[in-house]
C-alpha positions, 0 to 999 in steps of 0.5 A: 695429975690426971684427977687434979686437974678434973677437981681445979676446973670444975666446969664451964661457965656460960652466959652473954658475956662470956659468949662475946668474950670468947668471939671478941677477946679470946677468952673463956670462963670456967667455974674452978675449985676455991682452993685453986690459985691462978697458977693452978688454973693456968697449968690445969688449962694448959695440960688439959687443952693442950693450948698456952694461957696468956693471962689468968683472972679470979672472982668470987660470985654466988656460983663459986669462983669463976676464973676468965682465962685469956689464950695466947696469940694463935689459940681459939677460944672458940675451939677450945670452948668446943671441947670445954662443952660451951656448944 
């Protein structure tokens, strides 16, 4: 499970309005597989920061499919966006 996780989220995805998201919302953005579903998503997040994911939503823009994932309640974007490489 180790390698599919690796190959779903593909990398952060950085820009003004993630950054206020991620303050603001609790959210983070990620570039992710255009194969990957929501629920791949989501369980990708969860074993990989070891955190719980409230709510899962996708787009397709020029750089690929970005996924914006929403933490639960008592979870830090802003910690778990440290060791995503957004810093």
């Amino acid at each position: 499970m180790t390698e599919l996780r690796h190959r779903i989220l593909l990398h952060a995805y950085v820009t003004e309005k993630s950054m206020d998201e991620m303050e603001r919302m609790n959210k983070l953005e990620f570039v992710v597989d255009q194969r990957a579903t929501r629920r791949d998503v989501r369980r990708a997040i969860e074993e990989l920061y070891q955190c719980k994911v409230a709510k899962v939503n996708t787009k397709i823009v020029r750089a690929g499919k970005i996924a914006t994932v929403k933490l639960a309640k008592g979870y830090s974007a802003e910690d778990i966006g440290g060791r995503a490489g957004v810093f």
